[in-house]
N, C-alpha and C positions, 0 to 999 in steps of 0.2 A: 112673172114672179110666181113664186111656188106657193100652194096655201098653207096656212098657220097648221103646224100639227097638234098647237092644246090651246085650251081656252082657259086663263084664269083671272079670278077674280079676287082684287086686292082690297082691301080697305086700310084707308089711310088714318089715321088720329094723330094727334096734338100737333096738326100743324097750324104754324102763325102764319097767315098770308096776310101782304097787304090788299089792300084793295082804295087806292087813292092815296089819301093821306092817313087811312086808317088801319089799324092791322085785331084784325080777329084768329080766334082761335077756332081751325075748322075739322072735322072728319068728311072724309068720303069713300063712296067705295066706284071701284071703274074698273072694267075687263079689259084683257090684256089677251091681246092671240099673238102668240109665238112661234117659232120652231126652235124644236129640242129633242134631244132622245127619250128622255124622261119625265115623268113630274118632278122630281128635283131640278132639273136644268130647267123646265119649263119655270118654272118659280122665280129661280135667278135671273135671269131674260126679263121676265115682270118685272121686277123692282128694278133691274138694270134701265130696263125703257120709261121706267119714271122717273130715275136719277137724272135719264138723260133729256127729260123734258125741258126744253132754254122754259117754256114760258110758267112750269109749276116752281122749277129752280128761282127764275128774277124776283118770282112775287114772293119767295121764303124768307120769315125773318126772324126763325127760332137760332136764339144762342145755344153756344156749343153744349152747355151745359143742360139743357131740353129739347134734344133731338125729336127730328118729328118721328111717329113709327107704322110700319106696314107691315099690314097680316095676312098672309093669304086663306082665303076662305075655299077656296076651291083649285084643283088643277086637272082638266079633265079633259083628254085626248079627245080631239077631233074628225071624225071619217072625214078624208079628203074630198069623199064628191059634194060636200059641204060647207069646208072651210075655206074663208075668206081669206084674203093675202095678210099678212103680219100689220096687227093697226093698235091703238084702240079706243075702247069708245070713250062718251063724253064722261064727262068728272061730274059726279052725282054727290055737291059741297051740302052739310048742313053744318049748324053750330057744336062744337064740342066744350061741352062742358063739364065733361068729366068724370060724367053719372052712369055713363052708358057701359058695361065688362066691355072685358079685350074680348076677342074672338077666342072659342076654345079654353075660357077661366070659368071658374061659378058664375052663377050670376048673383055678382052681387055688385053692388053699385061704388065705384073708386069716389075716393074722398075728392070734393070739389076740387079746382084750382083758385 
């Protein structure tokens, strides 16, 4: 298998995951190596291999009308004699509550949910 030609890292907010019988509202952030031509395709690829996760999809349980949302914070091409095969890593969940900016806004803190 060929190595990843970009590295990017996403962060996720307002997603509702269950977890048992319970469902919390979570952020995270988790890297993402891909191959692309670009840092635009590279981006797309990201968020497509998290759509395409069976196990972050089963535990989702935001209704339509509050999607969950991903930001990319980085997309940053890889020398080959360094990059690893197309993966990515572990999901780095804390709680979201609301307070924290988007990536890339002021800082200033969104109103609770």
């Amino acid at each position: 298998m060929q190595p990843a030609d970009f590295r990017v890292r996403l962060r996720g907010r307002n997603f509702l995951l269950a977890d048992g019988d319970r469902i919390g509202r979570y952020a995270f952030d988790v890297t993402v190596f891909v191959h692309a031509r670009d840092p635009d395709e590279a981006r797309e690829n990201a968020v497509r291999a998290l759509a395409d996760d069976e196990d972050l999809r089963s535990a989702l349980r935001n209704p339509h009308d509050d999607p969950p949302l991903v930001y990319t914070l980085e997309s940053v091409a890889i020398p080959r004699d360094i990059a690893p095969p197309p993966k990515r890593s572990a999901f780095v969940f804390r709680p979201d509550d609301g307070t924290e900016p988007e990536p890339g806004l002021p800082e200033e803190p969104r109103t609770p949910r």
